[in-house]
MARKOLMAR-490446 format. One record per residue (C-alpha): x, y, z; residue in one letter; residue number from 1. Coordinates in nm, 3 decimals, decimal comma, padded with zeros to 5 digits, always signed. Layout:
N
X_Y_Z_code_pos
X_Y_Z_A_NUM
...
This chain:
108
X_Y_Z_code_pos
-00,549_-00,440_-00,088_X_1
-00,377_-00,757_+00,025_X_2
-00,392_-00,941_+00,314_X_3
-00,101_-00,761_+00,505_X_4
-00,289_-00,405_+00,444_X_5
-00,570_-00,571_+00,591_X_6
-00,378_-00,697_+00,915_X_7
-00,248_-00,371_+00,986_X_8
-00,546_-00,170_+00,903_X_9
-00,692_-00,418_+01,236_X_10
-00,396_-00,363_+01,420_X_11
-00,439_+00,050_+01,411_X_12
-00,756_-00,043_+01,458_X_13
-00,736_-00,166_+01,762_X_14
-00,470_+00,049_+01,879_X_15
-00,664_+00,325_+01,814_X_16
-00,972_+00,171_+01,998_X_17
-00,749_+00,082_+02,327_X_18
-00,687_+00,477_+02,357_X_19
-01,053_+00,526_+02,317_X_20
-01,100_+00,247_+02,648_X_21
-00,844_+00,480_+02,839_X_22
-01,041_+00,760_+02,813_X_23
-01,231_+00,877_+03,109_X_24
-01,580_+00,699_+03,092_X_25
-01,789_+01,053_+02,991_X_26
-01,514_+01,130_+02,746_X_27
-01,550_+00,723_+02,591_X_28
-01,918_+00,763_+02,597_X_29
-01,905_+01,114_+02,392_X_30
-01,616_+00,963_+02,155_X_31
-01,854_+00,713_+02,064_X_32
-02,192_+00,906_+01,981_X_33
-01,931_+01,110_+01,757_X_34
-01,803_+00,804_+01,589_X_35
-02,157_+00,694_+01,526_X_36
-02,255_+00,984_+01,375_X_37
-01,978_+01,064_+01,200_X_38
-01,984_+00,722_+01,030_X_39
-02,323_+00,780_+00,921_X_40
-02,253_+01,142_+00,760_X_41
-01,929_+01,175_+00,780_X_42
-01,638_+01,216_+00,520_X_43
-01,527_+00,982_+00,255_X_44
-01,187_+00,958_+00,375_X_45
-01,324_+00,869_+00,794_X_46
-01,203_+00,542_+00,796_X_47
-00,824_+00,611_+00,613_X_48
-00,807_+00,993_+00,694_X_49
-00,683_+01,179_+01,045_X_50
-01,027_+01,283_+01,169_X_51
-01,070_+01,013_+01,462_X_52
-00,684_+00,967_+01,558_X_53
-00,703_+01,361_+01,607_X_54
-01,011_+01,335_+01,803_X_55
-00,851_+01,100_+02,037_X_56
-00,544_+01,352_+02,077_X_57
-00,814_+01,628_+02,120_X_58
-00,974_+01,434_+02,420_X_59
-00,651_+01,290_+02,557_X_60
-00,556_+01,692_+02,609_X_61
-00,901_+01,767_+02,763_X_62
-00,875_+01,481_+03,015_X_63
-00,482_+01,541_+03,092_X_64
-00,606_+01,941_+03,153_X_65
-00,905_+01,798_+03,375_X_66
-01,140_+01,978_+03,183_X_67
-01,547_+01,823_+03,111_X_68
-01,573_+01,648_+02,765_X_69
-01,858_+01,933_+02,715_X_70
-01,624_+02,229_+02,793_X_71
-01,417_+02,078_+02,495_X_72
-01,711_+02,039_+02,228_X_73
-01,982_+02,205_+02,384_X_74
-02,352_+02,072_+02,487_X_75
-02,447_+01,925_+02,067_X_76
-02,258_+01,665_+01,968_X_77
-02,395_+01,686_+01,599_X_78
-02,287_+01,986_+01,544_X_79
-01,974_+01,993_+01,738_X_80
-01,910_+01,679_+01,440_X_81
-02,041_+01,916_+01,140_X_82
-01,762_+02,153_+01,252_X_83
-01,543_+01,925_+01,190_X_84
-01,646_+01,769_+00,859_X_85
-01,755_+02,112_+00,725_X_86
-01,614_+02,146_+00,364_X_87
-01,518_+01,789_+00,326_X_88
-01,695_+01,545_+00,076_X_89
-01,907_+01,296_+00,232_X_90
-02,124_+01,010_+00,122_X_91
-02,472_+01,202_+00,145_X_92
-02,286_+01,516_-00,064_X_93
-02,182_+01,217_-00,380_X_94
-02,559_+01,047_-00,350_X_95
-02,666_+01,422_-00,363_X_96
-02,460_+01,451_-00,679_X_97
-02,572_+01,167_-00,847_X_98
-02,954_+01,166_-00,832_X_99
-02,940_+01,601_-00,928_X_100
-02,862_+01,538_-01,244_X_101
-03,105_+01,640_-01,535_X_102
-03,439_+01,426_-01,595_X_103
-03,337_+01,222_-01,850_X_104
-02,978_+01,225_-01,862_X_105
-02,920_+00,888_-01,642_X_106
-02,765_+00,591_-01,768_X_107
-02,671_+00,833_-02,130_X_108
């Protein structure tokens, strides 16, 4: 990863985060209890895959149909989020992996 992928990761980044901040307020609060949870279980791809980009669209919709951010995901955020990441690998599922492994097999 050089220095340019770095500078435009930021710059998507950002981006991304300035259509989060136009957001009505309930919908930017809700957007980020999903990101922090979804950054503590979520996916391996989160950070390079669609998942939050598509969330964004998802709300942008809700808010241009003046609709509640919980009509759109209903009243648990968690597993609105598990709905979402259901099937995908995700950090907990490869640490899961790697410590079911047969007593005495690690590090053979």
């Amino acid at each position: 990863m050089g220095i340019q992928d770095i500078i435009e990761g930021k710059r998507q980044w950002r981006a991304h985060m300035a259509r989060v901040k136009a957001l009505p307020p309930d919908y930017q609060i809700v957007y980020k209890e999903m990101q922090r949870y979804l950054f503590k279980v979520g996916p391996v791809d989160l950070a390079d895959g669609p998942l939050l980009p598509e969330i964004v669209d998802f709300f942008e919709e809700g808010a241009a149909a003046s609709k509640g951010v919980l009509e759109l995901i209903g009243d648990d955020v968690a597993a609105f989020c598990d709905g979402l990441i259901e099937g995908s690998p995700t950090y907990a599922d490869i640490y899961q992996e790697s410590i079911s492994g047969k007593p005495g097999t690690a590090g053979k």
